[in-house]
PyMOL Python script that loads the backbone (N, CA, C, O; Angstrom):
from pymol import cmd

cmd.read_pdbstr("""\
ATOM      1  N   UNK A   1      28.327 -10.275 -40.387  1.00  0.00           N
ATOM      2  CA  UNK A   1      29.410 -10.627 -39.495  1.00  0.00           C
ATOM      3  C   UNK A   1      29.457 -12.145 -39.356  1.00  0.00           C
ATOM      4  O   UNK A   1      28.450 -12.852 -39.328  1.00  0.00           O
ATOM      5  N   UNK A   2      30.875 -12.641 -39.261  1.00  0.00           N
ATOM      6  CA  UNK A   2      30.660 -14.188 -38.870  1.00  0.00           C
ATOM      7  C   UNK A   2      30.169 -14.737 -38.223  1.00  0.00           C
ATOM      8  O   UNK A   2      30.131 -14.159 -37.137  1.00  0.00           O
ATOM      9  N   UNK A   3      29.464 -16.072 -38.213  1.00  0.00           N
ATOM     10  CA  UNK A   3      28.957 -16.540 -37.157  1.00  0.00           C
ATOM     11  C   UNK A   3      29.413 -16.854 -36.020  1.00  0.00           C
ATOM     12  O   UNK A   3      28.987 -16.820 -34.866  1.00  0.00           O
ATOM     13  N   UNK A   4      30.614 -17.256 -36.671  1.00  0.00           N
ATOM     14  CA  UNK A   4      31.662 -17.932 -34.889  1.00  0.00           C
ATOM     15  C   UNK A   4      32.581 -16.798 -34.235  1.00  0.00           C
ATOM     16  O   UNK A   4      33.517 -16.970 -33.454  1.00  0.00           O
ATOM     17  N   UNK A   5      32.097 -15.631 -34.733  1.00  0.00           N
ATOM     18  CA  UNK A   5      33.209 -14.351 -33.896  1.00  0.00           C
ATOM     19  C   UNK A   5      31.990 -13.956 -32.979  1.00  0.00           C
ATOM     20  O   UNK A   5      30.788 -13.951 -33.246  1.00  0.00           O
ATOM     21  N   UNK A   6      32.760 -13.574 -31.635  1.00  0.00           N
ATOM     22  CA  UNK A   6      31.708 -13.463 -30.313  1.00  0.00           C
ATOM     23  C   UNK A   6      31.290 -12.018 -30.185  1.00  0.00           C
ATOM     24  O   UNK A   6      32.099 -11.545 -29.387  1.00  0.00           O
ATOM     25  N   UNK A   7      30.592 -11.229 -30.491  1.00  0.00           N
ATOM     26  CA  UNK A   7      30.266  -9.560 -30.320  1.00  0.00           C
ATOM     27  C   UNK A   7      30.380  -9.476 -29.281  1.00  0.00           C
ATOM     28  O   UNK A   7      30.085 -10.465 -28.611  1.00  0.00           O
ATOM     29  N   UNK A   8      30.811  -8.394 -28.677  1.00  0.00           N
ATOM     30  CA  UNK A   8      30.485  -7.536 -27.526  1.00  0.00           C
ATOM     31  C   UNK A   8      29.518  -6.895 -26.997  1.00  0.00           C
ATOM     32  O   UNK A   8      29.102  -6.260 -27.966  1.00  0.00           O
ATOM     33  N   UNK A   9      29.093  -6.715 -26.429  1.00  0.00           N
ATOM     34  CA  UNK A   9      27.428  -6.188 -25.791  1.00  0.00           C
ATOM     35  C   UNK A   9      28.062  -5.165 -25.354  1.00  0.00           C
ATOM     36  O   UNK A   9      28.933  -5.165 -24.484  1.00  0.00           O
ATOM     37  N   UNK A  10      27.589  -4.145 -26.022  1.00  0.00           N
ATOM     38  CA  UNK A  10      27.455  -2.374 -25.779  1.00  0.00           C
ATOM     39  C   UNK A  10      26.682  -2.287 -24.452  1.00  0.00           C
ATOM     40  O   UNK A  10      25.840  -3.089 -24.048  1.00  0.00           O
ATOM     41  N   UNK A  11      27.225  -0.896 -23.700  1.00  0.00           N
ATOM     42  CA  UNK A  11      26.764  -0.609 -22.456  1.00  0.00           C
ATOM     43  C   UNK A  11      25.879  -0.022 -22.813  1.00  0.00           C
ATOM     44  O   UNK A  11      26.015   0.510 -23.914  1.00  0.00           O
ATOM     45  N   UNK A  12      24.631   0.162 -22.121  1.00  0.00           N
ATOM     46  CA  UNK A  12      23.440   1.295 -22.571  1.00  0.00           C
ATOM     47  C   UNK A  12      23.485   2.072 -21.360  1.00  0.00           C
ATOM     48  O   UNK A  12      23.935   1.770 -20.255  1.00  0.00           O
ATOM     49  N   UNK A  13      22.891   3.220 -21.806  1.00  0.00           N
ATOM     50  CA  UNK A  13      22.480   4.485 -20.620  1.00  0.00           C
ATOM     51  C   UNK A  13      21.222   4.473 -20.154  1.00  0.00           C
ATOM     52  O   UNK A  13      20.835   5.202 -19.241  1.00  0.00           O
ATOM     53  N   UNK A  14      20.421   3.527 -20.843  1.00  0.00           N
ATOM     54  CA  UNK A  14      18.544   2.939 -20.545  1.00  0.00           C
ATOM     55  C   UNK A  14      18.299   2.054 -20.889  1.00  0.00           C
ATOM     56  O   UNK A  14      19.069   1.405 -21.597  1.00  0.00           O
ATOM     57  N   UNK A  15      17.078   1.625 -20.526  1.00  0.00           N
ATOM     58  CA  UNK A  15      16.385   0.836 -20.939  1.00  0.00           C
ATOM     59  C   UNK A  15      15.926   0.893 -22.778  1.00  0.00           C
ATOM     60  O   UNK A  15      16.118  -0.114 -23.460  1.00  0.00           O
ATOM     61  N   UNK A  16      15.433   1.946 -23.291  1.00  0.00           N
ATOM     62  CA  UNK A  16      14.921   2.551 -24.844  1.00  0.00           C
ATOM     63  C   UNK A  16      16.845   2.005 -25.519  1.00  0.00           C
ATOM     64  O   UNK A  16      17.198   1.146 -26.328  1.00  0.00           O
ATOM     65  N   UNK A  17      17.392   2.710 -24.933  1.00  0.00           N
ATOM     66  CA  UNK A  17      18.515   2.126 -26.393  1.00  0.00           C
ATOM     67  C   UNK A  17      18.857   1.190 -26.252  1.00  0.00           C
ATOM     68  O   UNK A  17      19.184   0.783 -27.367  1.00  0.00           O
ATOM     69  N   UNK A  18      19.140   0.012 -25.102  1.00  0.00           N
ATOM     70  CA  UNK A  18      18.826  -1.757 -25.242  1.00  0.00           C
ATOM     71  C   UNK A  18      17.935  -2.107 -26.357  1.00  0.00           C
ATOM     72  O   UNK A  18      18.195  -2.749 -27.375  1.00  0.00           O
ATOM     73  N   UNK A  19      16.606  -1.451 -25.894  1.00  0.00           N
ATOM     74  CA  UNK A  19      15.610  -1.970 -26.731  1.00  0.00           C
ATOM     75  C   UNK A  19      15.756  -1.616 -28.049  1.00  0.00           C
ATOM     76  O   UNK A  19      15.145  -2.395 -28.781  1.00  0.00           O
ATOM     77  N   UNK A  20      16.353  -0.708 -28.653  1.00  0.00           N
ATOM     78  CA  UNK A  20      16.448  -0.087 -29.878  1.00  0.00           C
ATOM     79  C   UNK A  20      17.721  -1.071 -30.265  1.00  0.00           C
ATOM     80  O   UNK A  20      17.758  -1.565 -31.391  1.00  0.00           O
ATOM     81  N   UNK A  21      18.985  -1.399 -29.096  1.00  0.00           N
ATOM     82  CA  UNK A  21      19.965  -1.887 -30.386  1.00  0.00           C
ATOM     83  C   UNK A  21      19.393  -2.922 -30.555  1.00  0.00           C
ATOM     84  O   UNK A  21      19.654  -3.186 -31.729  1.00  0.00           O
ATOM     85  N   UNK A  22      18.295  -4.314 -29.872  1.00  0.00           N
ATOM     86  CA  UNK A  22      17.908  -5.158 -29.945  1.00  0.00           C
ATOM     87  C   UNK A  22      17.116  -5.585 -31.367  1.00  0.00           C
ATOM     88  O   UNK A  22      17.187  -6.573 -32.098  1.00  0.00           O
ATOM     89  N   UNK A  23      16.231  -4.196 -31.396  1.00  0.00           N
ATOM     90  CA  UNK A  23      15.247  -4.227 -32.506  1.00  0.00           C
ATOM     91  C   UNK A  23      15.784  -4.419 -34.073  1.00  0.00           C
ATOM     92  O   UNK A  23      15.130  -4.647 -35.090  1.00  0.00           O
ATOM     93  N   UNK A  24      17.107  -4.257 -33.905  1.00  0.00           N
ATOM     94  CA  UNK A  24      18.432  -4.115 -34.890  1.00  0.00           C
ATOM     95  C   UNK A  24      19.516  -5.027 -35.056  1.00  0.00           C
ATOM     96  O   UNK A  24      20.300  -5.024 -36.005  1.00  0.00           O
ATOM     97  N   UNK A  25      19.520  -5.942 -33.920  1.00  0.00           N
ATOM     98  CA  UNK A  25      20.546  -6.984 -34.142  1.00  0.00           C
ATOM     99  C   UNK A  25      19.904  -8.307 -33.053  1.00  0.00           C
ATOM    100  O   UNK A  25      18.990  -8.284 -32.229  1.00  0.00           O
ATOM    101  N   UNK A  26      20.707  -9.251 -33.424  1.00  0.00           N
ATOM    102  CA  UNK A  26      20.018 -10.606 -32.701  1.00  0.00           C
ATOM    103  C   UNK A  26      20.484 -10.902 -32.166  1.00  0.00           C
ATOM    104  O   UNK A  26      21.705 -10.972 -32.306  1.00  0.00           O
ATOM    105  N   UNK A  27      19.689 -11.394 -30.900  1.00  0.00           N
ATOM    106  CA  UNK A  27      20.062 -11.137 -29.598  1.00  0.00           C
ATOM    107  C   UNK A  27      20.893 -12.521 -29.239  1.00  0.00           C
ATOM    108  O   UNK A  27      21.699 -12.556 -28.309  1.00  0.00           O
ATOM    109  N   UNK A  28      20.654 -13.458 -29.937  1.00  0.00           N
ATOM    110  CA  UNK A  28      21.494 -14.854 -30.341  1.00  0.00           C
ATOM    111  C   UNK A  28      23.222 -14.766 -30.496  1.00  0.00           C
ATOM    112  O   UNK A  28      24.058 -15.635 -30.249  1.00  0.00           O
ATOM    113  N   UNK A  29      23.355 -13.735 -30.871  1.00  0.00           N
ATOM    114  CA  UNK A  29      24.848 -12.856 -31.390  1.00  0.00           C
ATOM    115  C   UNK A  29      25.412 -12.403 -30.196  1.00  0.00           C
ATOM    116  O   UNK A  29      26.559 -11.963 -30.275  1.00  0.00           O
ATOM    117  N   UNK A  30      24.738 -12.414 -28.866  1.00  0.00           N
ATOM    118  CA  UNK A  30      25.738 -12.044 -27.521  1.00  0.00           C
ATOM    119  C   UNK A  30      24.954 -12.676 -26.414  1.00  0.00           C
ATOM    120  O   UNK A  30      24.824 -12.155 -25.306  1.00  0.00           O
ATOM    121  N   UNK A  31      24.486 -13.717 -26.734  1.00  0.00           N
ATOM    122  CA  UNK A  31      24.278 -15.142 -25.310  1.00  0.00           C
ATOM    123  C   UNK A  31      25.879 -15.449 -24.597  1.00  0.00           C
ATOM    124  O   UNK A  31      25.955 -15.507 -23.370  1.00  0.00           O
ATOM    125  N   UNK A  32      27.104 -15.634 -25.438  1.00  0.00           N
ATOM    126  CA  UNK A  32      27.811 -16.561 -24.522  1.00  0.00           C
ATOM    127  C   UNK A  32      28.305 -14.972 -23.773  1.00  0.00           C
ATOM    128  O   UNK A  32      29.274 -15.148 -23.034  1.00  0.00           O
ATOM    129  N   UNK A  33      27.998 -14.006 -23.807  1.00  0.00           N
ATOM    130  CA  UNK A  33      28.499 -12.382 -23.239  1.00  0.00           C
ATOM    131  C   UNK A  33      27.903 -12.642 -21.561  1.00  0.00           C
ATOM    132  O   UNK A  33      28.388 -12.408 -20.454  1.00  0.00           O
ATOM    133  N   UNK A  34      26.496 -13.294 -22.077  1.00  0.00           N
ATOM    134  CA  UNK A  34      25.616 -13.273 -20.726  1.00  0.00           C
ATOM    135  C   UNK A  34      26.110 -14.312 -19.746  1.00  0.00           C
ATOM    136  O   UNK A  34      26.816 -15.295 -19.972  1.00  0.00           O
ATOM    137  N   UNK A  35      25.414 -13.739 -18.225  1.00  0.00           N
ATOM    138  CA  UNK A  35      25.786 -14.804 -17.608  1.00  0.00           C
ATOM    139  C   UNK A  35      24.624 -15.710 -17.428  1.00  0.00           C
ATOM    140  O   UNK A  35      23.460 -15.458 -17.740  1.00  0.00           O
ATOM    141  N   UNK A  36      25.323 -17.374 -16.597  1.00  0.00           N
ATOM    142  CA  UNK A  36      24.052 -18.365 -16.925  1.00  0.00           C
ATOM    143  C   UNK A  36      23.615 -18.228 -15.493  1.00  0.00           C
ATOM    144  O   UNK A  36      24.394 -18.097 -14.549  1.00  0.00           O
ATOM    145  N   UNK A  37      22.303 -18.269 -15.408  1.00  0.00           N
ATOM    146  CA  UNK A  37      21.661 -18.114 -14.305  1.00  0.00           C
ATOM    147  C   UNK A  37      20.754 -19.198 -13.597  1.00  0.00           C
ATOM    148  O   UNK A  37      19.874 -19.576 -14.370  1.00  0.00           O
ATOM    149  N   UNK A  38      20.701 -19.820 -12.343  1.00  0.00           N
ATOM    150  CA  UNK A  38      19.307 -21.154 -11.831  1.00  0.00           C
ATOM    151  C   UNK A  38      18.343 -20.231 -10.751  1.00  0.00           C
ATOM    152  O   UNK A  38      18.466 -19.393  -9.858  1.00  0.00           O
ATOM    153  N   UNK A  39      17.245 -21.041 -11.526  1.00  0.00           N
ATOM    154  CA  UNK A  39      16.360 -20.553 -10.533  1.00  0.00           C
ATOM    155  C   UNK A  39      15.160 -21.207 -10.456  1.00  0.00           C
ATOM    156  O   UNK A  39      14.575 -21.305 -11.534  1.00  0.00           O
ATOM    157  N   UNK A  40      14.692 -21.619  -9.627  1.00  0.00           N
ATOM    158  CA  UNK A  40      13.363 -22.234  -9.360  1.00  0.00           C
ATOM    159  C   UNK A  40      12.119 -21.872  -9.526  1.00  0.00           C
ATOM    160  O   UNK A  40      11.955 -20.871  -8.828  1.00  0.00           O
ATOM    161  N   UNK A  41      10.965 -22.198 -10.179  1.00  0.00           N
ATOM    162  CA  UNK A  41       9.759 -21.835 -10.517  1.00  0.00           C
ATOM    163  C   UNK A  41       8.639 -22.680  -9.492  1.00  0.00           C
ATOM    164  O   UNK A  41       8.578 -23.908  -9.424  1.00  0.00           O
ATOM    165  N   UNK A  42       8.001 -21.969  -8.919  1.00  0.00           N
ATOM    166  CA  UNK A  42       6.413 -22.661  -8.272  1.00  0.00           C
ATOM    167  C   UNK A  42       5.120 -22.932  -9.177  1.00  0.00           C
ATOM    168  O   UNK A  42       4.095 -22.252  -9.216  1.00  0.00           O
ATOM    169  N   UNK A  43       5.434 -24.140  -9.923  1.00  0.00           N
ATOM    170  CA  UNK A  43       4.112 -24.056 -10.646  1.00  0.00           C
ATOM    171  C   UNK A  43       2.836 -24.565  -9.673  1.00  0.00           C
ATOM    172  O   UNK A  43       1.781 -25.000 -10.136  1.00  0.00           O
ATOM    173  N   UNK A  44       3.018 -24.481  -8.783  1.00  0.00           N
ATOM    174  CA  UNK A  44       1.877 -25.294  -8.086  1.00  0.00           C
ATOM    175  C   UNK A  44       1.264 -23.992  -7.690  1.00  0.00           C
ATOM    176  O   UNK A  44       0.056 -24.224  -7.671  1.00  0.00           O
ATOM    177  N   UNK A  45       1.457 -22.767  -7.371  1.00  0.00           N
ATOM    178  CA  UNK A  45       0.948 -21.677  -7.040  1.00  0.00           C
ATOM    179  C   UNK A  45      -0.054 -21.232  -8.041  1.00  0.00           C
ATOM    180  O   UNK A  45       0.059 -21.496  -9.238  1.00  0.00           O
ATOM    181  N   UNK A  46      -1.012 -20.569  -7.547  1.00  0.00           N
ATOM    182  CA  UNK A  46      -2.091 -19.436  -8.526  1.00  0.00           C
ATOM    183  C   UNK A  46      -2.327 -18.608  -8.267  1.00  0.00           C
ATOM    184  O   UNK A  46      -2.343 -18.108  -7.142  1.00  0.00           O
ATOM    185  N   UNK A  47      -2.653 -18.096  -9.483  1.00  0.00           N
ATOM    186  CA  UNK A  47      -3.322 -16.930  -8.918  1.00  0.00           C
ATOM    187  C   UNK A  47      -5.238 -16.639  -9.022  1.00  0.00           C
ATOM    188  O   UNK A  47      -5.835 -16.676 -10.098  1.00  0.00           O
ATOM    189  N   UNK A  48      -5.836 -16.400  -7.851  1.00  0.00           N
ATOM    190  CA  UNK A  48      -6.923 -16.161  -8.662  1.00  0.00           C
ATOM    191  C   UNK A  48      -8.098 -14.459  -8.880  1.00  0.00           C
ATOM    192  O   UNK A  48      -7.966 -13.368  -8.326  1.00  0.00           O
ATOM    193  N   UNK A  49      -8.819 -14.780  -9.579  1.00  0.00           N
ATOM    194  CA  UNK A  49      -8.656 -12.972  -9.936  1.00  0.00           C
ATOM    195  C   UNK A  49     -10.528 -13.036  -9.106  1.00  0.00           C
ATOM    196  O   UNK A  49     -11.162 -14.069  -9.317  1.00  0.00           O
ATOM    197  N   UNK A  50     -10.912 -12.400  -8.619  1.00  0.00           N
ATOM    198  CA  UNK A  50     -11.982 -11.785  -7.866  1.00  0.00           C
ATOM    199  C   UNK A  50     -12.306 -10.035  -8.157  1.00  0.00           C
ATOM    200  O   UNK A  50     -11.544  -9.069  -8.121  1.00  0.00           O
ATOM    201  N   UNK A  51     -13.838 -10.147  -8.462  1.00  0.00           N
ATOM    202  CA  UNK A  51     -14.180  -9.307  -8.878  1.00  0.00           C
ATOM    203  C   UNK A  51     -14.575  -8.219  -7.626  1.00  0.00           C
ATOM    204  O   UNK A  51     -14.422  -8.728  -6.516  1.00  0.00           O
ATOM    205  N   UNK A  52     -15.118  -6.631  -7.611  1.00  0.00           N
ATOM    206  CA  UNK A  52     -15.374  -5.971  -6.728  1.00  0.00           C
ATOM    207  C   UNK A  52     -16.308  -4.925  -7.512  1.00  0.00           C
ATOM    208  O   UNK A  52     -16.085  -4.385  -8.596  1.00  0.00           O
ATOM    209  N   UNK A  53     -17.404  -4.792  -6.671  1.00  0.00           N
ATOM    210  CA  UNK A  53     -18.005  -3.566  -7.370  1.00  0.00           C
ATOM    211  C   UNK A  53     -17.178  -2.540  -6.976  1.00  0.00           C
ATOM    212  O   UNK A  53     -16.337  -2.590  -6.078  1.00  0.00           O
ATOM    213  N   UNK A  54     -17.519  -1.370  -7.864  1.00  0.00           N
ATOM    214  CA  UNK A  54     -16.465   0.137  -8.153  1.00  0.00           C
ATOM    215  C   UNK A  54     -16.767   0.653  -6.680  1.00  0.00           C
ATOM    216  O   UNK A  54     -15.813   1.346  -6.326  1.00  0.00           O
ATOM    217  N   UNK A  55     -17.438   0.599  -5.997  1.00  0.00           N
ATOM    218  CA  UNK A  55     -17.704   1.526  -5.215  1.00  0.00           C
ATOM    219  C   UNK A  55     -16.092   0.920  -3.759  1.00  0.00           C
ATOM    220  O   UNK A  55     -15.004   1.297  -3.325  1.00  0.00           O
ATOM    221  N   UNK A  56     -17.087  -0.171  -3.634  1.00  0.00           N
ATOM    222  CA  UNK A  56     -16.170  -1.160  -2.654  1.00  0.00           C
ATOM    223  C   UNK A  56     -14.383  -0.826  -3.104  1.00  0.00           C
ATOM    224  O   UNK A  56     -13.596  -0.195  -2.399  1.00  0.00           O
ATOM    225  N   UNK A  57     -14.130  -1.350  -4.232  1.00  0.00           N
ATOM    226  CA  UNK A  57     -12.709  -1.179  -5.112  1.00  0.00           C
ATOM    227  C   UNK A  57     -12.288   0.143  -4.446  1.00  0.00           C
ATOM    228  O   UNK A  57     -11.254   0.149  -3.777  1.00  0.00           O
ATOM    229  N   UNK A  58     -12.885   1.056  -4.559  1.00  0.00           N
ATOM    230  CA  UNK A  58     -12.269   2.410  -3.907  1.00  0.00           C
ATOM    231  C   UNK A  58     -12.158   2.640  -2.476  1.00  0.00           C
ATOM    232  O   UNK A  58     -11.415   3.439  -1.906  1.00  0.00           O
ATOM    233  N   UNK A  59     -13.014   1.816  -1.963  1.00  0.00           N
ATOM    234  CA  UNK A  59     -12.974   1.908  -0.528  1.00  0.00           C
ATOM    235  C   UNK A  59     -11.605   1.123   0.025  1.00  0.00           C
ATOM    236  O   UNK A  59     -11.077   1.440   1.091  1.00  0.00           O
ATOM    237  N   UNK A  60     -11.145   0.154  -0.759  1.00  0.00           N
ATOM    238  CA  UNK A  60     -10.231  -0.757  -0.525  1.00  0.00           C
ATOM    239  C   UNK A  60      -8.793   0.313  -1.157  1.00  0.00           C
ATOM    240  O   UNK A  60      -7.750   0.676  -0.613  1.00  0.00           O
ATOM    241  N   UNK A  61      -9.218   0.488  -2.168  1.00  0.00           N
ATOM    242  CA  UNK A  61      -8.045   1.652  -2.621  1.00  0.00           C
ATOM    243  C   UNK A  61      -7.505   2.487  -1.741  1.00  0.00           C
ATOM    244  O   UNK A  61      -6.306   2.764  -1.692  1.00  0.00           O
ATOM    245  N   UNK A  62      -8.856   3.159  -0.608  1.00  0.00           N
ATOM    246  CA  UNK A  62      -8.483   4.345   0.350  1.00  0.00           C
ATOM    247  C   UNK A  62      -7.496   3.897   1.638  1.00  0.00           C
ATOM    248  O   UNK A  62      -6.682   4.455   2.374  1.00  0.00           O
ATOM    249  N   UNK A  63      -7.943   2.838   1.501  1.00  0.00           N
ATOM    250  CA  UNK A  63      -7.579   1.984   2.493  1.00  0.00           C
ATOM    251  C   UNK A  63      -6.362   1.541   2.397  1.00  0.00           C
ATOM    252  O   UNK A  63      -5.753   1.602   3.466  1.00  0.00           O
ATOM    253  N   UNK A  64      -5.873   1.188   1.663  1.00  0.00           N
ATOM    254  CA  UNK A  64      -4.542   0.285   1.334  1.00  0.00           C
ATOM    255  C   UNK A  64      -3.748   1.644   1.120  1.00  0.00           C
ATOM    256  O   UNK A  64      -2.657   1.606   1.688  1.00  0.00           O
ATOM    257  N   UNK A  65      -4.011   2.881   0.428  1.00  0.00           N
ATOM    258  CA  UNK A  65      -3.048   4.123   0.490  1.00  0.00           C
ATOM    259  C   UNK A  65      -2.261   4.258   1.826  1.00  0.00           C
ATOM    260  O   UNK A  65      -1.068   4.247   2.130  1.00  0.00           O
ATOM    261  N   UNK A  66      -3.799   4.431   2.697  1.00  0.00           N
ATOM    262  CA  UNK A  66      -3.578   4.870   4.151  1.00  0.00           C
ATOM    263  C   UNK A  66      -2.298   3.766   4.768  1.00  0.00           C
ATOM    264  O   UNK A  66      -1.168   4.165   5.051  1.00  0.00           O
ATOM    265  N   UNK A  67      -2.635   2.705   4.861  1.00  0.00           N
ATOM    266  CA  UNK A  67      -1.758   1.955   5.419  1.00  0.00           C
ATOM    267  C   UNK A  67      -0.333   1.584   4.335  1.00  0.00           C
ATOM    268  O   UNK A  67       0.450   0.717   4.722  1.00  0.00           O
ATOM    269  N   UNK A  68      -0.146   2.102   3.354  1.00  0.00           N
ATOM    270  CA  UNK A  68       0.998   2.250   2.249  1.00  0.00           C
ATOM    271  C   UNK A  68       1.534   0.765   2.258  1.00  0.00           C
ATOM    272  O   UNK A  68       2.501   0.272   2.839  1.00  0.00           O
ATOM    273  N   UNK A  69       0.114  -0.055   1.004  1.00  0.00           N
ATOM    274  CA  UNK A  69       0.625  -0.789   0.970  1.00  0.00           C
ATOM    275  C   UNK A  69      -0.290  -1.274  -0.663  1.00  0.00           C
ATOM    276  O   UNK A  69      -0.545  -0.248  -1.292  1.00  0.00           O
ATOM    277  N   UNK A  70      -0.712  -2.374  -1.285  1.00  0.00           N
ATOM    278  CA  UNK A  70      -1.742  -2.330  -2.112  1.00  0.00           C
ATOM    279  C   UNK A  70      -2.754  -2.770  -2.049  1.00  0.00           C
ATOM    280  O   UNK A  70      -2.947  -3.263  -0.938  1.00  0.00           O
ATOM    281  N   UNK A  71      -3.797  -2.883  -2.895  1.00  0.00           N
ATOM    282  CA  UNK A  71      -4.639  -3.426  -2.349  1.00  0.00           C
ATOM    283  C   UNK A  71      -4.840  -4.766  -2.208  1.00  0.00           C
ATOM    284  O   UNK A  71      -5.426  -5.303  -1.267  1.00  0.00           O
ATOM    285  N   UNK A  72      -4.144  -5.523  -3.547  1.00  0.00           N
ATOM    286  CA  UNK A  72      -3.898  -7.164  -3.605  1.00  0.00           C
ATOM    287  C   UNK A  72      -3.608  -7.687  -2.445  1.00  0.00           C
ATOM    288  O   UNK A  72      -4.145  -8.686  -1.968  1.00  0.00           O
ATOM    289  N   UNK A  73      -2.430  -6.790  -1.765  1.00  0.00           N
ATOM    290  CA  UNK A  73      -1.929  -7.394  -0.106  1.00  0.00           C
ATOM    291  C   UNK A  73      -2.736  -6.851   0.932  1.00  0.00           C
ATOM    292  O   UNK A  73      -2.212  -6.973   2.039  1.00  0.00           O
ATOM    293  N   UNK A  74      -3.705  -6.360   0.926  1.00  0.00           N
ATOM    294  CA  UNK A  74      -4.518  -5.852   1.902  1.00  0.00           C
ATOM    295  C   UNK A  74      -5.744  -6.560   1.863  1.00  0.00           C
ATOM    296  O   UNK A  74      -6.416  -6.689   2.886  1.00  0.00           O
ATOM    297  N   UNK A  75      -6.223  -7.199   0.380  1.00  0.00           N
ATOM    298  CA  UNK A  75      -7.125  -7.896   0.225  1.00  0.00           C
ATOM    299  C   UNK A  75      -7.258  -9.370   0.428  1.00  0.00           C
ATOM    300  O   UNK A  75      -8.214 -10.118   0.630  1.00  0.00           O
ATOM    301  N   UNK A  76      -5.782  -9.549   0.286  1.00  0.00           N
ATOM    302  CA  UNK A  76      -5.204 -11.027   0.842  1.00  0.00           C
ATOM    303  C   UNK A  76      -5.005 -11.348   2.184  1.00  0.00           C
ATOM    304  O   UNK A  76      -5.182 -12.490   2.611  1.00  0.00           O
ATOM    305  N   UNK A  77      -4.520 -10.072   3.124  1.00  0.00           N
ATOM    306  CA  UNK A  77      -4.324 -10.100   4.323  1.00  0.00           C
ATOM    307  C   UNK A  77      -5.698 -10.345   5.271  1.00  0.00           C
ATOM    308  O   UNK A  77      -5.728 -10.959   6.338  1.00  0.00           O
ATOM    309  N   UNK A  78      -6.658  -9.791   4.688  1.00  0.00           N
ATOM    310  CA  UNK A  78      -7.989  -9.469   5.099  1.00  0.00           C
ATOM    311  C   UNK A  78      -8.559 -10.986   4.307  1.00  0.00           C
ATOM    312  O   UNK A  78      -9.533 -11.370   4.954  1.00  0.00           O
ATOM    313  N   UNK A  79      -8.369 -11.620   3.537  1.00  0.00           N
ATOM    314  CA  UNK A  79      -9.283 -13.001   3.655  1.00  0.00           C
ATOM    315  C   UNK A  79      -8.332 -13.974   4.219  1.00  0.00           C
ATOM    316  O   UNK A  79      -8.892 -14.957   4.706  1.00  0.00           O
ATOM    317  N   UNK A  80      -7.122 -13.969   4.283  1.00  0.00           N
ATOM    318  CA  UNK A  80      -5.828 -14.754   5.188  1.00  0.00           C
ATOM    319  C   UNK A  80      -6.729 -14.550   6.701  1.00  0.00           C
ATOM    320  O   UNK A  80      -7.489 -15.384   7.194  1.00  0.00           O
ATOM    321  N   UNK A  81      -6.442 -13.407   7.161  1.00  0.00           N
ATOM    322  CA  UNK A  81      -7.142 -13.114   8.558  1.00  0.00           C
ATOM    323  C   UNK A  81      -8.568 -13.912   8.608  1.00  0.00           C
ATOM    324  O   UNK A  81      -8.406 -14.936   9.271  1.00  0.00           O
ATOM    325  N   UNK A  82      -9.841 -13.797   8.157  1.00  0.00           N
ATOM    326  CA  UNK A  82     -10.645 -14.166   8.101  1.00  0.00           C
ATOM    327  C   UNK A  82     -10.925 -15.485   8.056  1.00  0.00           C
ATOM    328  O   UNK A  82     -11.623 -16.093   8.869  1.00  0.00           O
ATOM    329  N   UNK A  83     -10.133 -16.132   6.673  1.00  0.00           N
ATOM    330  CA  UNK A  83     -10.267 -17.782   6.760  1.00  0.00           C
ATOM    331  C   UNK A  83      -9.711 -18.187   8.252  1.00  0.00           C
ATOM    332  O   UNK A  83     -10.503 -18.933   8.827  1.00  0.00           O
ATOM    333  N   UNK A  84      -8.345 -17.821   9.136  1.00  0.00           N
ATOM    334  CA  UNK A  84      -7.944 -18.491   9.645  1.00  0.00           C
ATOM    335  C   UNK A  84      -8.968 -18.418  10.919  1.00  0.00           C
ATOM    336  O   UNK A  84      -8.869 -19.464  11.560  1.00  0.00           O
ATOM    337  N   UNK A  85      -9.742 -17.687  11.382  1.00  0.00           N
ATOM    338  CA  UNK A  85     -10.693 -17.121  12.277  1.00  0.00           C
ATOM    339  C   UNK A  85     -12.098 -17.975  11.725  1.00  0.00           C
ATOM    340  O   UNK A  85     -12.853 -18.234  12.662  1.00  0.00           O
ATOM    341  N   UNK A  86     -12.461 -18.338  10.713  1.00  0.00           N
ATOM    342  CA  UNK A  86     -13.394 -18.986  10.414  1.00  0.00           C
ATOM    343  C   UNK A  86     -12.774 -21.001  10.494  1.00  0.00           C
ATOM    344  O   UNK A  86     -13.502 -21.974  10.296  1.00  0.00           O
ATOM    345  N   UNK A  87     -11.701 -21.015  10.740  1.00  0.00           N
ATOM    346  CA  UNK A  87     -11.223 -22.845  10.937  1.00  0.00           C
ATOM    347  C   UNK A  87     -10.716 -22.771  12.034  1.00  0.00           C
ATOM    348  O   UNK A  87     -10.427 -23.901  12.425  1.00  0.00           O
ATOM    349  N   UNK A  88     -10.437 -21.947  12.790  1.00  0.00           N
ATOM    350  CA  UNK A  88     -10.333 -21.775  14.167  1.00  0.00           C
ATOM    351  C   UNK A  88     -11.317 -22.551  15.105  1.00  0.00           C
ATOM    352  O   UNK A  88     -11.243 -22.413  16.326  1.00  0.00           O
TER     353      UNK A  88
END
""", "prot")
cmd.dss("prot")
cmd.show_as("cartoon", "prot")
cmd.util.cbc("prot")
cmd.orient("prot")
């Protein structure tokens, strides 16, 4: 197909046949279809990863169910709480 004629972007019914017509045609071929989007990035943020023995991990698991939430935010909430009680 020509380069300078603009394709149309087919509607999909999922996610799998996006990905399938993708795997099949280039995705370069329906940019000006899309819209342009701004958005801001925090690179100053991190993340950092902390380990747990298995036993503890589950206890935190039971825990974060109960209160329906995860454990990342329950584990964060709980050293958030703590630091601010320890500079207090």
């Amino acid at each position: 197909m020509a380069k300078n004629k603009v394709q149309q972007l087919p509607v999909f019914d999922s996610i799998d046949e996006l990905v399938d017509f993708f795997d099949n045609h280039d995705f370069g071929d329906y940019l000006k279809e899309l819209p342009e989007v701004d958005f801001e990035i925090d690179l100053k943020r991190r993340t950092y990863v902390v380990t747990l023995d298995a036993d503890l991990a589950d206890k935190v698991t039971q825990i974060a169910k109960a209160e329906h939430t995860s454990s990342n935010q329950l584990i964060n909430a709980w050293v958030k709480q703590m630091a601010l009680e320890q500079t207090a």
